[in-house]
N, C-alpha and C positions, 0 to 999 in steps of 0.2 A: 610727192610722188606716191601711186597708190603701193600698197606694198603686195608682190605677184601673191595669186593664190593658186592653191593646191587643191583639188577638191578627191578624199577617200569616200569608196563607195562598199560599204560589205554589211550585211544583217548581223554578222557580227561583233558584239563590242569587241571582243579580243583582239581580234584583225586589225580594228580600227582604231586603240590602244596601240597596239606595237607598230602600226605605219607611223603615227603619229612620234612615237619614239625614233624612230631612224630618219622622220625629218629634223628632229628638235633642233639639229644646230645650221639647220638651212634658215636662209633671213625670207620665208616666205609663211602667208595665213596659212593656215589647214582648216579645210571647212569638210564638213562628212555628211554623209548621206545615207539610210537603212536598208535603202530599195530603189526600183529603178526610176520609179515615177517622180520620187521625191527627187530624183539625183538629176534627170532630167533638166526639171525645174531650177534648179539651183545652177546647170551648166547656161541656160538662157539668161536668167537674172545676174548670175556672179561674174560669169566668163574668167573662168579659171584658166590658166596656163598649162595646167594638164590634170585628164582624171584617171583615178586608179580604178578600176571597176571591177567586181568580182562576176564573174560568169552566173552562180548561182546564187537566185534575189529572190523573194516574194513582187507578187504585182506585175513586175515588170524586169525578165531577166538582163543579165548586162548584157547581151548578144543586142538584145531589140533594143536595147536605149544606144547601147555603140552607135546602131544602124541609122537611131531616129537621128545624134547628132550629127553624124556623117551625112543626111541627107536634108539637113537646114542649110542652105547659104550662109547663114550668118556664123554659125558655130562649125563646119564641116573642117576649119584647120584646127580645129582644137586638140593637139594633142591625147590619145586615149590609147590606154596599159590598161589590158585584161588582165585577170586573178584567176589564174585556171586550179584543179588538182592536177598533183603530179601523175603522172601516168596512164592520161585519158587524151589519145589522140586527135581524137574525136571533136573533142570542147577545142582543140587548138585550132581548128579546121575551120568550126564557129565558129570562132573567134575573127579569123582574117577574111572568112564571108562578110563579113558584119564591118571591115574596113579600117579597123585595130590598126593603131601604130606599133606597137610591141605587145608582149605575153612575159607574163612572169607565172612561177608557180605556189602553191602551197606545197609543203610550210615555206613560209616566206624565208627569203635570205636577203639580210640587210643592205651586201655589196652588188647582188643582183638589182634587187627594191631601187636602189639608190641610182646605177649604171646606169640601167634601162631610161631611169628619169631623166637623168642630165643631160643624156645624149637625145632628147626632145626636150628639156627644156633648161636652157644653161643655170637657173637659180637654181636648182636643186644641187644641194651641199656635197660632198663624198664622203668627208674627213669625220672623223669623231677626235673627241677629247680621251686622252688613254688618262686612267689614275692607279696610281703605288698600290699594288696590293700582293702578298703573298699565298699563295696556295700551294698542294702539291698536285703534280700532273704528269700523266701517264699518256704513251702514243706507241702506235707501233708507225715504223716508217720500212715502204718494204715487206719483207716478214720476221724485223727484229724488233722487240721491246723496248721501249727507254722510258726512264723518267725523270723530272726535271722540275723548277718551282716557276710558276709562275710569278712575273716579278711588276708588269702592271696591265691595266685590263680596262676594255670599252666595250658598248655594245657588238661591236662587230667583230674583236681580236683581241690578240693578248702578245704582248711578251714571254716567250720561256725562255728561264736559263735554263742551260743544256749543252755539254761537248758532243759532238756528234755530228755523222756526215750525212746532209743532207741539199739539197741546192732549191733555190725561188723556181715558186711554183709547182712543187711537188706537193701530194695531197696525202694528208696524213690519217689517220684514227685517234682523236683527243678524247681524254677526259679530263677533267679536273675535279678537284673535292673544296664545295665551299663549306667553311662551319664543320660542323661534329657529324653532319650526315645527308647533306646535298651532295649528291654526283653528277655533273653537267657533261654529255657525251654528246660529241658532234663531228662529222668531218670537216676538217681543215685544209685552207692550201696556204702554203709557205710563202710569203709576201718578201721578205725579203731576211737574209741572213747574216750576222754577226758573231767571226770566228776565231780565233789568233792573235797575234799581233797585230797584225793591221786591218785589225775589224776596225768599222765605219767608226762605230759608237762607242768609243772608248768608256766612256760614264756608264754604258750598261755590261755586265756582265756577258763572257761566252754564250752565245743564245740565237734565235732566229723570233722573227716575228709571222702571224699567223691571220687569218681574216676566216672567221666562223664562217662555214658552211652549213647548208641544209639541220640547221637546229632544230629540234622538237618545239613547240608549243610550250611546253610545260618547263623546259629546261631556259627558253627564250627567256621566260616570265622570270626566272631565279635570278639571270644574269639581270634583265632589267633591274630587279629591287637592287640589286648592289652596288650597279653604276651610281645607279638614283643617290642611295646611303653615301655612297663615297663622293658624289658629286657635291 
């Protein structure tokens, strides 16, 4: 059986590094592409199962390639997720001119990245692999303080121990300290919680788990190297 492909599209290496990351434990190719013309070509030849496409390209922007594929017969079901920035209405409006299946934004968010895919194309993964790791971590929830050690950690989330009242799906202010002087700041939402006695997960300590929100670029990249290390 072939195995599905994926195809990213961004002039970016970075973008196209970190997609590539949040697919890792999806059982599907990743094929990329720098621009639109190139990416084009590759959705005719490859027929991928869904492309990621960033709005802004050289050549050929992702609005006009969205459009070119939507208006082939052959390629018109192919699922296609534009890459807009955050906070330009404007590019989103593009974007659903052009015949886009969904819209994500920059800076990427791994559980967004991931959502939007599966729900057009069931092989894409959700889960990550979490591994053991201690850190100390700081959040406000509300407008109170807390802090708490992080006790193991994935591209997307983390474990914090932590007593404290809080419930799923509430969005927090994280940091954490990796090392003697990395700061990783992000917001968070509360995925699920473990409290008392009859918390779920007896083998983990007092604590709640978390799914990274709207991450920086730069602090994305730290978290990667450490999965990576500890993986």
């Amino acid at each position: 059986m072939n195995e599905p492909r994926v195809l990213l599209v961004d002039d970016e290496r970075f973008f196209l590094n970190l997609q590539q990351e949040f697919l890792a434990d999806s059982p599907v190719r990743v094929i990329t592409a720098q621009n639109g013309r190139e990416a084009l070509d590759m959705v005719r030849r490859n027929r991928p199962g869904i492309v990621y496409l960033d709005l802004r390209m050289p050549e050929l922007d992702g609005a006009a390639c969205c459009s070119a594929i939507k208006n082939e017969p052959d390629l018109r079901d192919t699922p296609v997720v534009m890459v807009v920035s955050e906070g330009k209405p404007r590019d989103r409006e593009v974007c659903l001119d052009a015949g886009c299946n969904g819209i994500i934004s920059k800076p990427l968010d791994r559980i967004q990245f991931l959502s939007v895919g599966r729900r057009l194309f069931p092989a894409i993964e959700r889960r990550q692999p979490r591994y053991p790791f201690s850190a100390l971590a700081f959040f406000r929830i509300r407008d109170t303080s807390f802090h708490g050690t992080i006790a193991d950690i994935s591209l997307g989330g983390a474990y914090i121990a932590c007593r404290c009242d809080l419930a799923a799906k509430e969005d927090i202010r994280l940091g954490f300290i990796l090392g003697n002087t990395s700061v990783v700041e992000c917001r968070a939402r509360v995925a699920w919680t473990n409290q008392g006695g009859m918390r779920p997960r007896k083998s983990l300590p007092d604590g709640f788990g978390v799914q990274f929100q709207s991450m920086e670029p730069p602090h994305q990249e730290v978290v990667r190297q450490l999965v990576a290390r500890l993986g």
